[in-house]
C-alpha positions in Angstrom: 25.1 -5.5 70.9 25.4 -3.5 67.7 29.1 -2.2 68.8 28.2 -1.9 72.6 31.0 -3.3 74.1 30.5 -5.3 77.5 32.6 -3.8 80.8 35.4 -6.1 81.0 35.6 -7.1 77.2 37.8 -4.8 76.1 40.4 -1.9 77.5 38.4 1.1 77.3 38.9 3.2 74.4 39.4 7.0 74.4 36.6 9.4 74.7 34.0 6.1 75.4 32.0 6.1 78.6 30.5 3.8 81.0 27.3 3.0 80.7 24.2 0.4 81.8 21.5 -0.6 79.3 18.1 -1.7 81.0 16.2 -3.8 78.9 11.9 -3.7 78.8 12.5 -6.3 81.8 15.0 -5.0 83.6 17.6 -7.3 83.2 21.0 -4.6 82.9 24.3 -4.9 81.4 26.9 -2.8 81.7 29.2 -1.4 78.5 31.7 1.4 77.6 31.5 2.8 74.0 31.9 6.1 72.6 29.6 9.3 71.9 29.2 7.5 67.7 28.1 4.1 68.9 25.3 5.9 71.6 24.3 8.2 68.0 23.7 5.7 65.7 21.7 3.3 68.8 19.6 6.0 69.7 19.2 8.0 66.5 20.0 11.2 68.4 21.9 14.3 67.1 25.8 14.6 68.2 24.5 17.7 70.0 22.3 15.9 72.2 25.1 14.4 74.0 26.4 17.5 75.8 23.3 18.1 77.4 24.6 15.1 78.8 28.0 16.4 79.7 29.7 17.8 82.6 29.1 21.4 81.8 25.2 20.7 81.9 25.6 18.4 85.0 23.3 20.5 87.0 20.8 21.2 84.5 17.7 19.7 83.7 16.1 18.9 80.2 14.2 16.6 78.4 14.3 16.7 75.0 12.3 14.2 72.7 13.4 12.7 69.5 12.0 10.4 67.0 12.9 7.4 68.6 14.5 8.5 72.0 14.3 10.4 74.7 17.5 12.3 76.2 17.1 13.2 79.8 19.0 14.9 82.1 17.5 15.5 85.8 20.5 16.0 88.0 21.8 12.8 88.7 20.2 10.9 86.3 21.6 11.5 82.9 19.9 8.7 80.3 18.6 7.7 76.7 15.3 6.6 76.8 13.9 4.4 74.1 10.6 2.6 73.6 12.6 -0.4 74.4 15.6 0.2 76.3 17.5 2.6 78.7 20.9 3.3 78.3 22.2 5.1 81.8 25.3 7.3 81.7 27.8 6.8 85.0 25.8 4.2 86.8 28.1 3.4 89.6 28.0 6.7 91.4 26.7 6.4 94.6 24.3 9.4 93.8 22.9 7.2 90.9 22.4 4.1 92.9 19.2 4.4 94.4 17.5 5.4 90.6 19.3 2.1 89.7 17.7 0.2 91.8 14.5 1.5 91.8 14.2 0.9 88.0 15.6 -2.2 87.7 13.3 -3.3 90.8 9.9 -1.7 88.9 10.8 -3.1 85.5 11.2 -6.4 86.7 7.7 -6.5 88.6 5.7 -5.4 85.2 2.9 -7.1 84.5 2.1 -5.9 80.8 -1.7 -4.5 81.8 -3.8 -2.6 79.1 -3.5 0.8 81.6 0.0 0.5 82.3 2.1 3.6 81.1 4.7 2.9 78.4 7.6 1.9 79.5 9.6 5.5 79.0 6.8 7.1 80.8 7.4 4.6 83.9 11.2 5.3 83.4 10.4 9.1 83.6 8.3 8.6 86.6 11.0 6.9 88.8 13.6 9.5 87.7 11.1 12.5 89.0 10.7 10.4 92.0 14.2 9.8 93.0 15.0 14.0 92.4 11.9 14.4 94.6 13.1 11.8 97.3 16.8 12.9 96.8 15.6 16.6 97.9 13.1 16.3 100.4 15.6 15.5 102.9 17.8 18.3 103.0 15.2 20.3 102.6 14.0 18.9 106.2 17.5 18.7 107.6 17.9 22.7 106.9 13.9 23.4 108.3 15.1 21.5 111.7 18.1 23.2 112.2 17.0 26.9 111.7 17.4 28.8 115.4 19.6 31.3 116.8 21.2 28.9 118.5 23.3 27.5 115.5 22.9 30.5 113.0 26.6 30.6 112.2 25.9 26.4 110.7 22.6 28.1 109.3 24.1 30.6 107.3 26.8 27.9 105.7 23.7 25.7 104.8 22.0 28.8 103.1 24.3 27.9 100.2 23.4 24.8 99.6 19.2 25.8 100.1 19.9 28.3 97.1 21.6 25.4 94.9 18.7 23.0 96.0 16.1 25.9 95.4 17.8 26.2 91.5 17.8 22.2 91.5 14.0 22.2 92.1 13.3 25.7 89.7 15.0 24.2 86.8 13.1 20.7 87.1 9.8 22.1 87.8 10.1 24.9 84.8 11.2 22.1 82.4 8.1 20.0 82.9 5.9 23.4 82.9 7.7 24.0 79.4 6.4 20.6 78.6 2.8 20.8 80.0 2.2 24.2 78.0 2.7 22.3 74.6 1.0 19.1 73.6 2.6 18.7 70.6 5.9 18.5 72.9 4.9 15.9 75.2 2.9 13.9 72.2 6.8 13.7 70.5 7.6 11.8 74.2 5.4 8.9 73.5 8.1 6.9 71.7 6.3 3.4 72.5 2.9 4.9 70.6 4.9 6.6 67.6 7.1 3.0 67.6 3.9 1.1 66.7 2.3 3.1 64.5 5.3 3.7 62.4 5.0 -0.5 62.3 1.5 -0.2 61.3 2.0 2.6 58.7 5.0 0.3 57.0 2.7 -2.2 57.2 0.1 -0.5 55.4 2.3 0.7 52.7 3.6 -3.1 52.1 0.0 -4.1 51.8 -0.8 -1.8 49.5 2.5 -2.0 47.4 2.3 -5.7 47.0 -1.7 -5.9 45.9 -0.4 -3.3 43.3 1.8 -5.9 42.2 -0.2 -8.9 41.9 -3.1 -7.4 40.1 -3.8 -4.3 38.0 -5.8 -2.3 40.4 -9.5 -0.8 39.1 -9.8 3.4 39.8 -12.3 2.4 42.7 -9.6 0.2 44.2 -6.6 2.7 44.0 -9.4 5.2 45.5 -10.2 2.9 48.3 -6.4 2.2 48.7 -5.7 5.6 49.2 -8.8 6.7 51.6 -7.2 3.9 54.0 -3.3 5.4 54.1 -5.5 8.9 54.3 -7.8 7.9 57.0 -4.5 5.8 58.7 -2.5 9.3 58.8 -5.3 11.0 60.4 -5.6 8.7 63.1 -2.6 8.6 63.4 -2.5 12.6 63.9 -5.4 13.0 65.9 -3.7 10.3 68.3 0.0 12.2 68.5 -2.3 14.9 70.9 -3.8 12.7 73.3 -1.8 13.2 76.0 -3.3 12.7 78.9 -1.5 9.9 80.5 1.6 11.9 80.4 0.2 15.3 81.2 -1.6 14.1 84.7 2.2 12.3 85.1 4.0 15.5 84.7 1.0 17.7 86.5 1.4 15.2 89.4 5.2 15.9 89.7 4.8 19.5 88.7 2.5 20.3 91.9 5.2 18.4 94.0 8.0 20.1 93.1 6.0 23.4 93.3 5.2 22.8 96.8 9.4 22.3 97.0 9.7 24.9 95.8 7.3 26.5 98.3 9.0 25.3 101.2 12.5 26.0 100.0 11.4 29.6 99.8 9.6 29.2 103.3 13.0 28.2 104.9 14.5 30.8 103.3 12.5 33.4 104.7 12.9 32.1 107.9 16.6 32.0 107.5 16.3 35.4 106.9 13.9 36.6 109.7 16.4 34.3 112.4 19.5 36.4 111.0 17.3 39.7 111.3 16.0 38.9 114.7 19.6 38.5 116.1 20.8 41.4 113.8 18.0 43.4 115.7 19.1 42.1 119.3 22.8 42.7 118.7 21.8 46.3 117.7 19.9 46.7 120.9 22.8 45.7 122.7 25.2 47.9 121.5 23.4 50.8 122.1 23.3 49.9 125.7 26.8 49.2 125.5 27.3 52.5 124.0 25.4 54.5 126.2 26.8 52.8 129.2 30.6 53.6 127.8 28.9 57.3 126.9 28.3 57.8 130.6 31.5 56.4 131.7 33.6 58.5 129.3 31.8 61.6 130.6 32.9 60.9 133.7 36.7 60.5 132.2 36.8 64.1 131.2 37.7 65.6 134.1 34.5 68.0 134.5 34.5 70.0 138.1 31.7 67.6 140.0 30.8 66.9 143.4 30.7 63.2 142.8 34.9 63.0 142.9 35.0 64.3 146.6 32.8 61.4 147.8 34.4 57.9 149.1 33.1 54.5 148.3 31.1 56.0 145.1 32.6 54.2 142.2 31.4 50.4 142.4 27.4 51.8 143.1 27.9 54.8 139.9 29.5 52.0 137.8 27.1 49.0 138.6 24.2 51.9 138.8 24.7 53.2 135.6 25.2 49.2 133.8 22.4 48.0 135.5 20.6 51.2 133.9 21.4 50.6 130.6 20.2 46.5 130.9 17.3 48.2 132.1 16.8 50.1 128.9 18.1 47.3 126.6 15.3 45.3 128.0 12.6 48.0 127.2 13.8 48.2 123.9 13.7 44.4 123.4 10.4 44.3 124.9 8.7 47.2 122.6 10.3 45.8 120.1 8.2 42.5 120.4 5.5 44.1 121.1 5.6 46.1 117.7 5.7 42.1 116.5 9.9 43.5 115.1 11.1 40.3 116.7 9.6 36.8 116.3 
């Protein structure tokens, strides 16, 4: 396994990680090595790896290399090659259902002319698990939204803003992407993987006709007009990106309709605290205006009202059933100015 060391074969060794490799079929295998053995695999920078780290856990990127792809979208943290997958903690219960999912897709490939390259389809099914793995918080805070359980509302109001972050960072990495099509052509590692092939190919062809035969001018001329012609195929290819751009445009309208309703919910969070804000305040001024009267009343002012019997339940419940009075007005115009929903 080119110093991939199989869970169980060895104690683990400091500073290596767990991690499962997914092969083109889906067959996995789980190993522990450390950050060298993962650079020299993948051909990625040491630098690469921290976006893979805990300090980045709740970012998301997607960076492309020459022959990898390093992702990180929340839970999923992987290396994506033209031919492999090599997932970083796969036994977390958040990381389970991606797990699954890929292994379960990879192994029902069928190898068709229009099927996406295999890190496209890897891509696909991590977007999809994010988008599943939100969706139903998001619902569970949209249900629960009513005066009647503010107070559980308001707790839950931190985890919308984390979500809403989740869901920004996502969907503004794949706009990044989808505003530069030299970016996402550096993503098609299964397309760059066989025309490197072809162009080593090429250049072995031509090498060893040099060395059987003395080659005429024409020859050398023809010779060279191929690798020219091969190159600018080969650029003109790198741009055509449109399997991956109606991937990403697909996700990006999804998680921008997330997004949408995140903020939705939000707002509504907000209106439900203001509409009880605007209730309480009501109240109080009844309140106050009732205790206004009543301390009027405590001051001792000459008043014909102290010399009469029997007055002090009727004045009390009087002047409270007043003030209901006008805290229902208020309430009312208050609605009817559309203040309260």
């Amino acid at each position: 396994m080119g110093g991939l060391v199989p869970k169980g074969g060895k104690k683990k060794t400091a500073g290596s990680r767990l991690w499962m490799r997914f092969d083109l079929t889906g067959k996995t295998e789980l190993l522990e090595c450390d950050k060298s053995v993962i650079i020299q695999r993948a051909g990625i920078p040491p630098r690469d790896l921290r976006i893979l780290g805990p300090v980045f856990s709740h970012s998301s990127n997607i960076i492309a290399r020459e022959k990898a792809m390093v992702v990180n979208l929340e839970v999923v943290r992987a290396i994506i090659t033209a031919q492999e997958v090599l997932l970083l903690d796969p036994l977390s219960q958040e990381v389970r259902p991606f797990v699954d999912q890929l292994r379960q897709q990879l192994a029902s490939r069928k190898g068709d002319e229009f099927e996406l390259p295999f890190e496209f389809q890897v891509l696909e099914i991590a977007l999809e698990v994010l988008e599943k793995d939100a969706y139903p918080c998001l619902d569970d805070l949209a249900k629960n939204v009513s005066t009647k359980n503010l107070e559980r509302v308001r707790g839950l109001k931190t985890t919308l803003t984390r979500l809403l972050a989740r869901v920004q960072k996502v969907r503004d990495e794949i706009e990044h992407l989808l505003d530069d099509d030299e970016d996402m052509s550096h993503l098609y590692l299964t397309r760059k993987q066989i025309q490197n092939q072809q162009f080593e190919a090429l250049v072995a062809t031509s090498a060893s006709n040099n060395n059987v035969a003395p080659v005429p001018h024409t020859g050398r001329l023809n010779s060279y007009h191929r690798t020219t012609s091969f190159v600018n195929s080969v650029r003109s290819d790198d741009y055509d990106v449109e399997d991956l751009e109606m991937l990403l445009e697909a996700y990006f309208m999804q998680l921008d309709g997330t997004r949408n309703k995140i903020l939705s919910v939000r707002e509504y969070i907000d209106d439900t605290e203001d509409y009880l804000q605007l209730t309480l305040t009501i109240a109080s001024f009844a309140i106050v205006l009732d205790t206004l009267i009543a301390g009027l009343f405590a001051m001792n002012i000459p008043c014909q009202l102290y010399n009469v019997n029997n007055l002090f339940g009727p004045f009390v419940g009087g002047t409270s059933s007043g003030c209901f009075i006008i805290f229902l007005l208020i309430l009312s115009y208050a609605r009817w100015k559309k203040l309260l929903g």
